[in-house]
Predicted model as a PDB file, atoms N, CA, C, CB and O in Angstrom, pLDDT in the B-factor column:
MODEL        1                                                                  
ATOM      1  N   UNK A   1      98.318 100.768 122.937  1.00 47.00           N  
ATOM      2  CA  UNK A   1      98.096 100.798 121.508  1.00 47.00           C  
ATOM      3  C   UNK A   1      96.931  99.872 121.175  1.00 47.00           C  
ATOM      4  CB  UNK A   1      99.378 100.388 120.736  1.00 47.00           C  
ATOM      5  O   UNK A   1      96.906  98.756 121.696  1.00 47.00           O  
ATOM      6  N   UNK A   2      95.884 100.291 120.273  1.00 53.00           N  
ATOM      7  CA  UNK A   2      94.867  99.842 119.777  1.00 53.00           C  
ATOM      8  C   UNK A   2      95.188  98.741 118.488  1.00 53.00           C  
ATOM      9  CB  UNK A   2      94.098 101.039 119.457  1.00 53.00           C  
ATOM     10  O   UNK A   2      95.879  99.128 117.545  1.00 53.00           O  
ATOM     11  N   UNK A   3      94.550  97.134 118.524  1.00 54.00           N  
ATOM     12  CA  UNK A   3      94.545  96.638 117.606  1.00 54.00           C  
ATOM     13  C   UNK A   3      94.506  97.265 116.265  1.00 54.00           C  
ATOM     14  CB  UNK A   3      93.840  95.999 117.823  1.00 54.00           C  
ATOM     15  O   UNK A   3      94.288  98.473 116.170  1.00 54.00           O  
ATOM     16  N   UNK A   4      94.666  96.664 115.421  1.00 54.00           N  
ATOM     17  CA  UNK A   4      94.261  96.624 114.159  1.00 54.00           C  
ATOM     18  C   UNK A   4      92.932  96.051 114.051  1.00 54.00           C  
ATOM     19  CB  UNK A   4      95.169  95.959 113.397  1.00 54.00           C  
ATOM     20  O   UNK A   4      92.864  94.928 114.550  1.00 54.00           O  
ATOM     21  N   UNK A   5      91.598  96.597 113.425  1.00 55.00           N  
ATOM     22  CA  UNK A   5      90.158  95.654 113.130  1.00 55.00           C  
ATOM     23  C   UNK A   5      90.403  94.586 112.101  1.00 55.00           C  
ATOM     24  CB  UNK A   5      88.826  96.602 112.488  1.00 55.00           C  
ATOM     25  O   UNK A   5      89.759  93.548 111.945  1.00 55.00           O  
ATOM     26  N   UNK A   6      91.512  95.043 111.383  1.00 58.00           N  
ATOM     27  CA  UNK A   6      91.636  94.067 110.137  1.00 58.00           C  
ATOM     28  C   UNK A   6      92.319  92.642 110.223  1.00 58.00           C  
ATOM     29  CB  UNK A   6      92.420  94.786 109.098  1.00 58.00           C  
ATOM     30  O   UNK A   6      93.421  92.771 110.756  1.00 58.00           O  
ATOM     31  N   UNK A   7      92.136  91.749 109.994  1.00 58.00           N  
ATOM     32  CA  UNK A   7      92.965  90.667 110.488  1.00 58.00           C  
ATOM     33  C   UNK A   7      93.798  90.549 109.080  1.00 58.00           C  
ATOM     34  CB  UNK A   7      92.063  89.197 111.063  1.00 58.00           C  
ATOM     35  O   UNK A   7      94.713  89.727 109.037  1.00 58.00           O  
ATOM     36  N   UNK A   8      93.518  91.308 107.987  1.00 62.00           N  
ATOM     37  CA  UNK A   8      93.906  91.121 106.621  1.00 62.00           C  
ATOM     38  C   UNK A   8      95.181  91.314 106.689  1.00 62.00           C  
ATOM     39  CB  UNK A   8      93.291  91.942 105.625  1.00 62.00           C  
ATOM     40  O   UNK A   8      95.275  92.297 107.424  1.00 62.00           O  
ATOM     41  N   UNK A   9      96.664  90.864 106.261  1.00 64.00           N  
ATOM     42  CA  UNK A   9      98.027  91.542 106.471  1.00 64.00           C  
ATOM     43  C   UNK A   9      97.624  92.587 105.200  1.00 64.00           C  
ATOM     44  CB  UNK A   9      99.650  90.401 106.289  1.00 64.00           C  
ATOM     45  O   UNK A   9      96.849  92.411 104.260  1.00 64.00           O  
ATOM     46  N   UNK A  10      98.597  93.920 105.613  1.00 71.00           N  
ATOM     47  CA  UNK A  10      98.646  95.175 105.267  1.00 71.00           C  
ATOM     48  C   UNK A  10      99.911  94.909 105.002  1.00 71.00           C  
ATOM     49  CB  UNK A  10      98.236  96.279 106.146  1.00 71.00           C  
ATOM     50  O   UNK A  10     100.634  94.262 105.759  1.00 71.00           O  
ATOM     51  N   UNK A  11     100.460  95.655 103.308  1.00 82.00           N  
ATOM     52  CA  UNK A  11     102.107  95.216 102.612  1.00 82.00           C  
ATOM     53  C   UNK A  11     102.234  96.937 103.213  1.00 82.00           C  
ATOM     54  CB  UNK A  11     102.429  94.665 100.209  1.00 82.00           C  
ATOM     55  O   UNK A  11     101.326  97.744 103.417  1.00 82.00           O  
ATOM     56  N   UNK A  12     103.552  97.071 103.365  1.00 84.00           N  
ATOM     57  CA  UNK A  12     104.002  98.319 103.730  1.00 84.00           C  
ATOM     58  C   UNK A  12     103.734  99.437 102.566  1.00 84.00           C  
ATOM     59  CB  UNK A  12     105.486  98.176 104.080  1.00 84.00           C  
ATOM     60  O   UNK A  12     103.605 100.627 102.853  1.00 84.00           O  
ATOM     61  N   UNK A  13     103.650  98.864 101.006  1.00 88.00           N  
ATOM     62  CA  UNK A  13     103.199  99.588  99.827  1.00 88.00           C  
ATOM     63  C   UNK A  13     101.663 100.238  99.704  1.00 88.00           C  
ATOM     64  CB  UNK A  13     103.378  98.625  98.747  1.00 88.00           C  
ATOM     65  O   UNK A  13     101.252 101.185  99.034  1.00 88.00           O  
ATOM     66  N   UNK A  14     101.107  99.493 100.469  1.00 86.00           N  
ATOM     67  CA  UNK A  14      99.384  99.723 100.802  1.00 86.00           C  
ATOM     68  C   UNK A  14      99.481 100.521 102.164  1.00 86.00           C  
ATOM     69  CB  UNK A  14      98.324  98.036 101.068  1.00 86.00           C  
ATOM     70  O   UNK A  14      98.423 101.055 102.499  1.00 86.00           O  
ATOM     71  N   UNK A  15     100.181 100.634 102.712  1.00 88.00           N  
ATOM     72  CA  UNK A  15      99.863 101.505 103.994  1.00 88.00           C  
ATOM     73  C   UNK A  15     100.616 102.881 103.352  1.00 88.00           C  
ATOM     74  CB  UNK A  15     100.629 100.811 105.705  1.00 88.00           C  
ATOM     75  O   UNK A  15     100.169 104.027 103.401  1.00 88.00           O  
ATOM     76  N   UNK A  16     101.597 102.540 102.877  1.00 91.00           N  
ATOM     77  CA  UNK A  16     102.285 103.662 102.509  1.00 91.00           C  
ATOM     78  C   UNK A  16     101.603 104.708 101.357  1.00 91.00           C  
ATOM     79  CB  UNK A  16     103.574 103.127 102.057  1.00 91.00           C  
ATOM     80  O   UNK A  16     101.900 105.892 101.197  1.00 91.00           O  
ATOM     81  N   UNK A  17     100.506 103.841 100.531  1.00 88.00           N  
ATOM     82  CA  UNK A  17      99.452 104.416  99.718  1.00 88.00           C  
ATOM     83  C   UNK A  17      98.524 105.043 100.390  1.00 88.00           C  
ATOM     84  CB  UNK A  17      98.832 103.552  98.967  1.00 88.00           C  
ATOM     85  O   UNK A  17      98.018 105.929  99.701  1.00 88.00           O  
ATOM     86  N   UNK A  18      97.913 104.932 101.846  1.00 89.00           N  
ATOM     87  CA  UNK A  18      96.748 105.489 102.096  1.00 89.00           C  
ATOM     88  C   UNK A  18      97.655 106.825 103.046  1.00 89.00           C  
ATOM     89  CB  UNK A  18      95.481 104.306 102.925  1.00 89.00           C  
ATOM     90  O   UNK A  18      97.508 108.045 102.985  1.00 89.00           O  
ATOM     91  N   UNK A  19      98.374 106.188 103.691  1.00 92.00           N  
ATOM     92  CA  UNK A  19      99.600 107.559 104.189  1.00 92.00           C  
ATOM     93  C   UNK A  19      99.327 108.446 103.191  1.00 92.00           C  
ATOM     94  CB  UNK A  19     101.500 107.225 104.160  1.00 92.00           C  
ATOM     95  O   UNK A  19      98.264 109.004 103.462  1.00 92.00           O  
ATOM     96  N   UNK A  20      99.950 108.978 101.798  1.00 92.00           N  
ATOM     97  CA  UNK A  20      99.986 109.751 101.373  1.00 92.00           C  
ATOM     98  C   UNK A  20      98.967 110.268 100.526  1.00 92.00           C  
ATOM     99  CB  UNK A  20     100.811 109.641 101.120  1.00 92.00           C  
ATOM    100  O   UNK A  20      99.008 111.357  99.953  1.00 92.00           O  
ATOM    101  N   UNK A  21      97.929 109.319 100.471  1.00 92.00           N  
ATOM    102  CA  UNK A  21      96.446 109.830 100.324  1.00 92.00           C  
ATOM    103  C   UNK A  21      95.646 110.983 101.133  1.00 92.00           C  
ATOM    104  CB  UNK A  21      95.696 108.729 100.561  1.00 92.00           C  
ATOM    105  O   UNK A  21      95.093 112.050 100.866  1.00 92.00           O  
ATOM    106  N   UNK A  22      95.871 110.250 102.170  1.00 93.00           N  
ATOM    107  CA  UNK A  22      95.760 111.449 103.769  1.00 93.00           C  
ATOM    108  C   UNK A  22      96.171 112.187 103.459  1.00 93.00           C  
ATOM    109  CB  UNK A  22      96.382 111.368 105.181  1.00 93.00           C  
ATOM    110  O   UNK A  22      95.358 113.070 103.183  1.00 93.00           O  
ATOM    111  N   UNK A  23      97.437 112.512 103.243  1.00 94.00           N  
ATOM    112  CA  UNK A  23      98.067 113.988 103.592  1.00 94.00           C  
ATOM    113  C   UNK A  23      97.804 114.625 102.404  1.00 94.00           C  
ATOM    114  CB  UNK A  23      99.717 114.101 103.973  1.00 94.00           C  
ATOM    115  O   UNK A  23      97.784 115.856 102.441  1.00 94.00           O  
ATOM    116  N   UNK A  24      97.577 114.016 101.251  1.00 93.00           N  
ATOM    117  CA  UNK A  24      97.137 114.862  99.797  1.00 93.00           C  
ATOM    118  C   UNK A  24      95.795 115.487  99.810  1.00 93.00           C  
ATOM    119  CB  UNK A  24      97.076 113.865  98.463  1.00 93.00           C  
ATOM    120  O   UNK A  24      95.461 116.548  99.282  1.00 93.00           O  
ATOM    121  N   UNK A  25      95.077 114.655 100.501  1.00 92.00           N  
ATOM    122  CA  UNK A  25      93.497 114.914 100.972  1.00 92.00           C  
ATOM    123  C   UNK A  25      93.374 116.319 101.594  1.00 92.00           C  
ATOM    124  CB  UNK A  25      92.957 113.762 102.179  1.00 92.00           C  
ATOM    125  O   UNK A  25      92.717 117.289 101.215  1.00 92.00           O  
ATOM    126  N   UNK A  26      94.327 116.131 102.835  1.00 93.00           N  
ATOM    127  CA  UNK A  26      94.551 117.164 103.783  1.00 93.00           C  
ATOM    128  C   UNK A  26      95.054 118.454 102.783  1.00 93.00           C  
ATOM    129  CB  UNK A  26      95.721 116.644 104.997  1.00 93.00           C  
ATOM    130  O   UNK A  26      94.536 119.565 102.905  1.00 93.00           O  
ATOM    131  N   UNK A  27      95.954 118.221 101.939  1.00 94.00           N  
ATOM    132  CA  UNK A  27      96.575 119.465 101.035  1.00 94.00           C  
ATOM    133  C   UNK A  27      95.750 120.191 100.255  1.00 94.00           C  
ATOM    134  CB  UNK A  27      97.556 119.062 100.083  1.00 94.00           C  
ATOM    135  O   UNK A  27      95.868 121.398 100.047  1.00 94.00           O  
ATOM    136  N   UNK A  28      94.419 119.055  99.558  1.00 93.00           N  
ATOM    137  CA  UNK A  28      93.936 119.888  98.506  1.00 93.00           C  
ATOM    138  C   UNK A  28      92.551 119.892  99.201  1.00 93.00           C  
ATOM    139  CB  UNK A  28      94.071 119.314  96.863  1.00 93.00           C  
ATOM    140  O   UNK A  28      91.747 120.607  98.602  1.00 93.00           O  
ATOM    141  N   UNK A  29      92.047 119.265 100.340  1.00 93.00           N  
ATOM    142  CA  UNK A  29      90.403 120.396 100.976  1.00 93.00           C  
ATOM    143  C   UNK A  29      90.669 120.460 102.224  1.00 93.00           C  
ATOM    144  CB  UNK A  29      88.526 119.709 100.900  1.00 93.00           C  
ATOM    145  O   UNK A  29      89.706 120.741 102.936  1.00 93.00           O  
ATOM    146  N   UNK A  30      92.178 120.205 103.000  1.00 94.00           N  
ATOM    147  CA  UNK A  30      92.097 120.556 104.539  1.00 94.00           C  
ATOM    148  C   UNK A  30      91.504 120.142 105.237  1.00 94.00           C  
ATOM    149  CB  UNK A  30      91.859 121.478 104.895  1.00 94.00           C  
ATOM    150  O   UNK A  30      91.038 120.766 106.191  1.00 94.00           O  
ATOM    151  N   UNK A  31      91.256 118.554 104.923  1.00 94.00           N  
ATOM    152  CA  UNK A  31      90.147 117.912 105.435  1.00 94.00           C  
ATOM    153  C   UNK A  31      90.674 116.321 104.977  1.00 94.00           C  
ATOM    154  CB  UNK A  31      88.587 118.546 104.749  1.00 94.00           C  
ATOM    155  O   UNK A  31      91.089 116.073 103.845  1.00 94.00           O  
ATOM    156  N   UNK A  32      90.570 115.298 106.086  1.00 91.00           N  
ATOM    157  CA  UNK A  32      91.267 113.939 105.849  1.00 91.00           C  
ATOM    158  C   UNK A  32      90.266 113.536 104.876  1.00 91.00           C  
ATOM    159  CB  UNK A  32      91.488 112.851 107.196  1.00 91.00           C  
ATOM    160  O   UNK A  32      89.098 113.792 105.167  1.00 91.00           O  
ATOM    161  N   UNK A  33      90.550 112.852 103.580  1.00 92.00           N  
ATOM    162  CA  UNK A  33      89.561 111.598 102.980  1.00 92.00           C  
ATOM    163  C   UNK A  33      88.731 111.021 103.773  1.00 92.00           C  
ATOM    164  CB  UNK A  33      90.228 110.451 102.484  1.00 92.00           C  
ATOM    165  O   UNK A  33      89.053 110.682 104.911  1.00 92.00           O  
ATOM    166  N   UNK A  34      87.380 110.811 103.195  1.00 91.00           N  
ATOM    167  CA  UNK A  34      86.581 109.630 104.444  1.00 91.00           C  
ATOM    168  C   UNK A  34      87.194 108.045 103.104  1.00 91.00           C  
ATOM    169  CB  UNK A  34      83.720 109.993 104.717  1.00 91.00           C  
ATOM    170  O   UNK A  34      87.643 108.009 101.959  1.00 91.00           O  
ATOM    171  N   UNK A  35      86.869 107.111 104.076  1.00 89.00           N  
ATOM    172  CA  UNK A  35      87.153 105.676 103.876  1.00 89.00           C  
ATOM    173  C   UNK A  35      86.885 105.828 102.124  1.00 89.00           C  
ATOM    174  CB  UNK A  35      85.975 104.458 104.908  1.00 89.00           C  
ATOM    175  O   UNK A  35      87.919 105.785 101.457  1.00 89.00           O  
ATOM    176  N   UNK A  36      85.639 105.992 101.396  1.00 90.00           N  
ATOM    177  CA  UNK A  36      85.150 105.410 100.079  1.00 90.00           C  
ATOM    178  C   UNK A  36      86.129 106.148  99.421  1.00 90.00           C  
ATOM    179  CB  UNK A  36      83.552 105.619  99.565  1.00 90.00           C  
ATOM    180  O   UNK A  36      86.619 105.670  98.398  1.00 90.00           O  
ATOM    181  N   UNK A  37      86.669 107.734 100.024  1.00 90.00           N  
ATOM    182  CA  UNK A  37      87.648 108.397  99.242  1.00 90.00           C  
ATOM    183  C   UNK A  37      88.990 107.742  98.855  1.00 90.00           C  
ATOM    184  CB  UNK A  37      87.927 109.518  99.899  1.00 90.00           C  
ATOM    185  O   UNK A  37      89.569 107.543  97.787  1.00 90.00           O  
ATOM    186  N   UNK A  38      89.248 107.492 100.124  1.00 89.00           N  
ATOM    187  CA  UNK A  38      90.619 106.913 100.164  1.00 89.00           C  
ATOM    188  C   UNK A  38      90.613 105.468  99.196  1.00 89.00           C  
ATOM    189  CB  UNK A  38      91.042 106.592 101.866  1.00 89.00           C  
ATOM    190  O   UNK A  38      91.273 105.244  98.181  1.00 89.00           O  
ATOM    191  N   UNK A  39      89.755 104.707  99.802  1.00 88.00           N  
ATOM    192  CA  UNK A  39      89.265 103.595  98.858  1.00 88.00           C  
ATOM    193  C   UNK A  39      89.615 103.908  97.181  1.00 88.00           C  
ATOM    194  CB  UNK A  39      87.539 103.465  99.092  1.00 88.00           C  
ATOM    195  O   UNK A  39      90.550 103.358  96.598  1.00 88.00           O  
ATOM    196  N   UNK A  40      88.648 104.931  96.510  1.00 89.00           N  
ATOM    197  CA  UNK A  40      89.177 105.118  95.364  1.00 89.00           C  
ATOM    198  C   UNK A  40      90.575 105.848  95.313  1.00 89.00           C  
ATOM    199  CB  UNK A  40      88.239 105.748  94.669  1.00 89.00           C  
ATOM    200  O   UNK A  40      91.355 105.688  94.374  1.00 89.00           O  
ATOM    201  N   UNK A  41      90.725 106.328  95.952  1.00 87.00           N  
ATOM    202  CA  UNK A  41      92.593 107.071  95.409  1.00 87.00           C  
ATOM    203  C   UNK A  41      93.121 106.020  95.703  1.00 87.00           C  
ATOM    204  CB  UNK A  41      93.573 108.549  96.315  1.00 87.00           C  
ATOM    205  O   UNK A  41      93.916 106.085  94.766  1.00 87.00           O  
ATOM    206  N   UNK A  42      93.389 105.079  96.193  1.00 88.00           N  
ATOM    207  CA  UNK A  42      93.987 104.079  96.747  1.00 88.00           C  
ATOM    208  C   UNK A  42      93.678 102.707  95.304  1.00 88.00           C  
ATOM    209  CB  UNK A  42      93.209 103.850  98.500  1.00 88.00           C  
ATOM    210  O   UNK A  42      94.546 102.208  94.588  1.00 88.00           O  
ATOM    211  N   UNK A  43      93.058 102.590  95.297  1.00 86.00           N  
ATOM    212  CA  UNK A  43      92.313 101.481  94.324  1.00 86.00           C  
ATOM    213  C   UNK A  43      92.777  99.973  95.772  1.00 86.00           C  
ATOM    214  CB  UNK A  43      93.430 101.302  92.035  1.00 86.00           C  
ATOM    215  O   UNK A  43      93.196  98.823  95.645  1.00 86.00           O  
ATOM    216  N   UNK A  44      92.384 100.882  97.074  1.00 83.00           N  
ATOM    217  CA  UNK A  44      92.395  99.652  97.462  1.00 83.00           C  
ATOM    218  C   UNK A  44      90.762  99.181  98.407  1.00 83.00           C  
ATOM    219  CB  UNK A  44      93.856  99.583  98.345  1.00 83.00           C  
ATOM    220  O   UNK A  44      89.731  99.807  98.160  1.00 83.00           O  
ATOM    221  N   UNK A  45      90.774  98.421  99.099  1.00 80.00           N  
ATOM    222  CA  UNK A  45      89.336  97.873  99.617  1.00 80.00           C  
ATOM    223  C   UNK A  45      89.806  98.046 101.094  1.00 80.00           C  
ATOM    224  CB  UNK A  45      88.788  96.089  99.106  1.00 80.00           C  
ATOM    225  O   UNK A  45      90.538  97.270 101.708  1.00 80.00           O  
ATOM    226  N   UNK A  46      89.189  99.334 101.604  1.00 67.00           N  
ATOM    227  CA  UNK A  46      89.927  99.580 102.812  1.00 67.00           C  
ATOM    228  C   UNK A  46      88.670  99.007 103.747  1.00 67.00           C  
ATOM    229  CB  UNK A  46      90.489 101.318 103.059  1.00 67.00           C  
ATOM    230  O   UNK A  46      88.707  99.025 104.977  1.00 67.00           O  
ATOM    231  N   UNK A  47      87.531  98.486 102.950  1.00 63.00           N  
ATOM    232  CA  UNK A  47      86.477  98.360 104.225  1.00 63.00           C  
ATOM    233  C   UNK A  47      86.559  96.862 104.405  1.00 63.00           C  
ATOM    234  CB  UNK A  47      84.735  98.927 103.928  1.00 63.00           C  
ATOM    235  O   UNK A  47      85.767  96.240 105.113  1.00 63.00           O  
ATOM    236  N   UNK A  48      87.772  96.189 103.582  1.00 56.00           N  
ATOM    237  CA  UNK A  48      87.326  94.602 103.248  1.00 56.00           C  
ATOM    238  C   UNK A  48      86.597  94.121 101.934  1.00 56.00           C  
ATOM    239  CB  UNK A  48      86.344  94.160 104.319  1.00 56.00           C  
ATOM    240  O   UNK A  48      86.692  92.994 101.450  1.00 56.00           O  
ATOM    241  N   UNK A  49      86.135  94.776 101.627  1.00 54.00           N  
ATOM    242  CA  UNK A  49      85.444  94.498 100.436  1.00 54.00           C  
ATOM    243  C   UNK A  49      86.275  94.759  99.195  1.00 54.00           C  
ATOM    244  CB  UNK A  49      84.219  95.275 100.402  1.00 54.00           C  
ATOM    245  O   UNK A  49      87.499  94.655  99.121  1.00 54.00           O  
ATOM    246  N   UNK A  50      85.060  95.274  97.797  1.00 53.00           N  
ATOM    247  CA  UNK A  50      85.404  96.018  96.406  1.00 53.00           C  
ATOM    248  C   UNK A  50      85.906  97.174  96.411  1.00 53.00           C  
ATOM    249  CB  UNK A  50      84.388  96.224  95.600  1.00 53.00           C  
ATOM    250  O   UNK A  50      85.314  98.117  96.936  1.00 53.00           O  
ATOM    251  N   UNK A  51      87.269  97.317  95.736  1.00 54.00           N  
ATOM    252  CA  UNK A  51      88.034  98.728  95.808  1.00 54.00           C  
ATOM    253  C   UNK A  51      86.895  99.580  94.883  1.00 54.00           C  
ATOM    254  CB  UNK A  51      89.882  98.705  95.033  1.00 54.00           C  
ATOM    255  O   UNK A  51      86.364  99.362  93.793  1.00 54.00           O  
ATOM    256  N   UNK A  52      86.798 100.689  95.912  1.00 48.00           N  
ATOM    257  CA  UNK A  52      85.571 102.004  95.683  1.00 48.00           C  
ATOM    258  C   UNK A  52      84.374 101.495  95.877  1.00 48.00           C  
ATOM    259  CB  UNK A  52      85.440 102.728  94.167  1.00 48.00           C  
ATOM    260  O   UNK A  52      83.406 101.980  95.291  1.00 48.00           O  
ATOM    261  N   UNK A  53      84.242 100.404  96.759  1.00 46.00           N  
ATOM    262  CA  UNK A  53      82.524 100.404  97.402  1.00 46.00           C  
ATOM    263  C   UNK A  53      82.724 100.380  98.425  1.00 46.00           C  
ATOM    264  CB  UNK A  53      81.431  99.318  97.190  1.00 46.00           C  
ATOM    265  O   UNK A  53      82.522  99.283  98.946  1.00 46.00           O  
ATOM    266  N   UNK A  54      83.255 101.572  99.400  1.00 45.00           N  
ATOM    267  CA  UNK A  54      82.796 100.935 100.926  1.00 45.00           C  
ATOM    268  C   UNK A  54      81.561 101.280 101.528  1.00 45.00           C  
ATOM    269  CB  UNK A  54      83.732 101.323 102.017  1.00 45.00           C  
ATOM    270  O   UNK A  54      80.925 102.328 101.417  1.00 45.00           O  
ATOM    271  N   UNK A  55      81.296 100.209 102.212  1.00 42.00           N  
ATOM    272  CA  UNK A  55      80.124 100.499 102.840  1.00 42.00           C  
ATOM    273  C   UNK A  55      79.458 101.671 103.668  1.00 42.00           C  
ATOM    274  CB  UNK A  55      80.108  99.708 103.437  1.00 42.00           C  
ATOM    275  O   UNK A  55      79.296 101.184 104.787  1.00 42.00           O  
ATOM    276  N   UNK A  56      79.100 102.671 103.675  1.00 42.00           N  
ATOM    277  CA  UNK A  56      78.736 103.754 104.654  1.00 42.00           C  
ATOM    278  C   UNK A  56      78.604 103.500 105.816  1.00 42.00           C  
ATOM    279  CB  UNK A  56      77.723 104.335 104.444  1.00 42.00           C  
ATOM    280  O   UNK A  56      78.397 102.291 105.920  1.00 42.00           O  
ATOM    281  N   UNK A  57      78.613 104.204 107.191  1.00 40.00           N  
ATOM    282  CA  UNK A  57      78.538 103.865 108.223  1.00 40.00           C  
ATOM    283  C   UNK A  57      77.293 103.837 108.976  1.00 40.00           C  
ATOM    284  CB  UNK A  57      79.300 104.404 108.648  1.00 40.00           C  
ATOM    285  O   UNK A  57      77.285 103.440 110.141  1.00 40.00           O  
TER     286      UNK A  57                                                      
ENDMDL                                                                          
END                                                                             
């Protein structure tokens, strides 16, 4: 099993938010969210940063 990159603790309410982001993503274009997506459905800062700025890759 692969680390986590984040050293940030993750509440089970925030994992459990991007969980069903995914699969809603997946429902309505059949296609996973990329990060800035999830970021905004989430209103969380999945890159580390400002919720809905993540950085591009």
């Amino acid at each position: 099993m692969t680390e986590n990159a984040s050293t940030a603790p993750v509440s089970v309410d925030e994992t459990e938010k991007v969980r069903l982001a995914v699969f809603r993503g997946f429902t309505r274009t059949g296609r996973a969210p990329s990060v800035p997506e999830l970021s905004a459905l989430t209103a969380l800062a999945l890159d580390g940063g400002t919720p809905g700025t993540a950085h591009p890759a």
